[in-house]
C-alpha positions in Angstrom: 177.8 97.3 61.1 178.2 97.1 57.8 176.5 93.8 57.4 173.1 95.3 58.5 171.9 94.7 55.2 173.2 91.3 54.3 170.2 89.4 53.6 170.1 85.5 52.8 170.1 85.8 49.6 173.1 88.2 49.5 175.2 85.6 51.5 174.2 82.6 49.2 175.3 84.4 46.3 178.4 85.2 47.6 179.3 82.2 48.4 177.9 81.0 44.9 180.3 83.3 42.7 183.3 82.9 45.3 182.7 78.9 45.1 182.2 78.9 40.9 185.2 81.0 40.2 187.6 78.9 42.3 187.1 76.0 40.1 190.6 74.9 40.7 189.7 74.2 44.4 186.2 73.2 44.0 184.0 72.2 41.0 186.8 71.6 38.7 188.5 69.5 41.9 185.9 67.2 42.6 185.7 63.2 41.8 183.5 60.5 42.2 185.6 57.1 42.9 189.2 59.1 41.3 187.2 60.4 38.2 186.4 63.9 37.4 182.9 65.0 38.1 182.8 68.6 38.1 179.6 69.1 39.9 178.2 70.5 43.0 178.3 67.7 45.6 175.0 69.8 47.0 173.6 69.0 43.6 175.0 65.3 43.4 172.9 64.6 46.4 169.9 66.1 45.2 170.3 63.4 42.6 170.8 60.7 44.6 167.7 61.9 46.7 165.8 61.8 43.2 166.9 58.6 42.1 166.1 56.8 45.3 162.7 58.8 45.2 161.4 57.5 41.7 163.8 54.9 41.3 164.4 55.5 37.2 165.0 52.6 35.1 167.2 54.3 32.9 168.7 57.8 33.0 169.8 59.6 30.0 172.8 62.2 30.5 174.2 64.7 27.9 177.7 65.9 28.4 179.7 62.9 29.3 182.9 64.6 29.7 185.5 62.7 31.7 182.4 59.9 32.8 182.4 60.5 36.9 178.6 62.2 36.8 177.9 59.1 34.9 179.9 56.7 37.6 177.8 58.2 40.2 175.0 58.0 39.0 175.6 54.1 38.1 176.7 53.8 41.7 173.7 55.3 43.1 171.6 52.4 40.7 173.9 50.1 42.2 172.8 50.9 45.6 169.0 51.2 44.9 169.2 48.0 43.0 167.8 49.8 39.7 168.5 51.8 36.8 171.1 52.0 33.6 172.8 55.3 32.8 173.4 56.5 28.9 175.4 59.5 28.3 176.3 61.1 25.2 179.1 63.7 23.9 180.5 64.4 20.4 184.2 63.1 21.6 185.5 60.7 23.7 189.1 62.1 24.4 189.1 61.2 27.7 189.5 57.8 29.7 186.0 56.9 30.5 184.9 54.9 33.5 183.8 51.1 32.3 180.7 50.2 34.4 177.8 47.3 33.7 175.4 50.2 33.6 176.8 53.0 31.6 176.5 52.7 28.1 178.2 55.8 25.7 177.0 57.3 23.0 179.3 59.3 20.4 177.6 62.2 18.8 176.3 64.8 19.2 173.1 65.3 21.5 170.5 66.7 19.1 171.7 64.8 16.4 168.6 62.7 14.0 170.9 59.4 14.9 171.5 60.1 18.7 168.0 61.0 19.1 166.5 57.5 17.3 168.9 55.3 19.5 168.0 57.2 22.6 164.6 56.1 21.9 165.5 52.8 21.3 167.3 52.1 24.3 163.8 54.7 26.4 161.5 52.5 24.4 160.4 49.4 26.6 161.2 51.6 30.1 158.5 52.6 32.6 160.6 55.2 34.0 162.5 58.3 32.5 165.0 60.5 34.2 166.9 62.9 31.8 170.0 65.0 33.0 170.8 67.6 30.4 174.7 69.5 30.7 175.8 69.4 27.3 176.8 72.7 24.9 175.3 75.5 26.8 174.1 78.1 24.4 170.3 79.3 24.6 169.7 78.0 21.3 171.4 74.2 22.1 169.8 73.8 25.2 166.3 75.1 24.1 166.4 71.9 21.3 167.6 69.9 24.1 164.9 70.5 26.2 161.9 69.9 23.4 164.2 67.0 22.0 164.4 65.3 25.3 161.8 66.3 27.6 159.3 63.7 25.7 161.6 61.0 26.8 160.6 62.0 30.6 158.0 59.7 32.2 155.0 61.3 34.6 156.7 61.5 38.0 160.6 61.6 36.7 162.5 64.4 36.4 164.3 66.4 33.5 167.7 68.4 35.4 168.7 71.3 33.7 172.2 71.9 34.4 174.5 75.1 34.7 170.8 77.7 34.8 173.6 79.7 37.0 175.6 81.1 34.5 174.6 84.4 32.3 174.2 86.3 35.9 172.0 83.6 37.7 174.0 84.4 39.8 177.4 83.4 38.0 179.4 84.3 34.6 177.5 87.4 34.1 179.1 88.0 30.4 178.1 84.4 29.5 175.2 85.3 27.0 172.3 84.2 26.6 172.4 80.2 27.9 170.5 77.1 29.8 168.1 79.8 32.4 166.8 81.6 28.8 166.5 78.7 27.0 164.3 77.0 30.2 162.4 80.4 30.1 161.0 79.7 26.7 160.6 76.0 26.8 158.4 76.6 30.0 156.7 79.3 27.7 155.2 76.5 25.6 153.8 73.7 28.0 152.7 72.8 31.3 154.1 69.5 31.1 156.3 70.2 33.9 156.8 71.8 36.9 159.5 73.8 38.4 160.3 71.9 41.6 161.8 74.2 43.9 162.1 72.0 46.9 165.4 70.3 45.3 166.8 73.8 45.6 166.6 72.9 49.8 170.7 73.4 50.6 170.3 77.1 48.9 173.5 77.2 46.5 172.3 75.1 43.1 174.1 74.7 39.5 170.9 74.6 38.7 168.3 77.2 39.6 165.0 76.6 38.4 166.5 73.3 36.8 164.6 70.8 38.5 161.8 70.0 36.6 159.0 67.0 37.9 157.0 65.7 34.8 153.5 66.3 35.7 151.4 64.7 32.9 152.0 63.4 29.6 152.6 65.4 26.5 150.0 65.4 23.7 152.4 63.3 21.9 152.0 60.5 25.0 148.1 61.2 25.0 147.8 60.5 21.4 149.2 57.1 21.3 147.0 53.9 21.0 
């Protein structure tokens, strides 16, 4: 009787907040090839799904941490046959994975220097994926977004990471964080578009995160 009122929704959630705040069991106790990860493996194969999809030639990551997001994504290139991986963090106290794909950058993400050789190395590439899990204040991710989302080629995607936190369903006293800051950022274009359909196993990181490029900034437009 009493769960005459549970509703889908309701259960997800549950298991969302119960799965989060375990970390030492789940998110926090997950590797890819022996290296941390710290993900969502329902997310991780939403990635996989995306990268065999569009088939990126390079994919830009902020927040390396300990490397294994980055290893798995250079593993999923390796299987498609395509793609390089750069990541970027402000330290590099932990071991990082060495892989023919990965290149690291020190510094931090919205940095004038990270941001000129990011667009170095995006420069002669036909296709853009960006993955964005770095500090996750509103005001960080917000710069993130208009810093990086230019990067993102017609087709690719930008991920938002960690939109669950600040009550989404998760970390309720977070503050304001990565959901606000993708609230105002949508505010100001129509460049992308909220793909829902990567949300298909229910529990995300990343509600509202996935975002499909659907046609080129003015900046793209304007060039000769």
């Amino acid at each position: 009787m009493r769960f005459r009122h549970t509703t889908p929704d309701t259960i997800v959630n549950s298991f969302h907040q119960l799965y989060y705040q375990t970390p030492e069991k789940t998110w926090d106790n997950t590797y890819w090839l022996g290296v941390p990860a710290e993900k969502c493996p329902l997310d991780l194969w939403i990635y996989q799904e995306i990268i065999y999809e569009t088939k990126p030639d390079l994919i830009v990551e902020t927040g390396t941490r300990f490397g294994g997001s980055a290893l798995f994504l250079a593993s999923i290139c390796d299987l498609v046959g395509k793609g390089k991986v750069v990541t970027i963090d402000i330290t590099d106290e932990h071991p990082q994975p060495s892989h023919k794909r990965i290149t690291y950058l020190k510094g931090s993400s919205v940095s004038s220097d990270i941001i000129n050789k990011v667009g170095l190395l995006v420069k002669d590439e036909l296709s853009v994926m960006v993955i964005l899990d770095s500090d996750h204040s509103a005001k960080h991710v917000l710069e993130e977004l208009q810093l990086y989302s230019p990067f993102v080629t017609v087709g690719g995607y930008l991920i938002l990471e960690d939109t669950n936190i600040n009550g989404h369903p998760v970390a309720a006293d977070f503050g304001p964080g990565p959901m606000e800051a993708l609230d105002e950022f949508l505010s100001q274009g129509d460049d992308f578009l909220v793909d829902t359909d990567k949300e298909k196993f229910f529990m995300t990181f990343n509600p509202r995160g996935f975002l499909k490029r659907i046609k080129p900034s003015v900046t793209d437009m304007n060039v000769d």
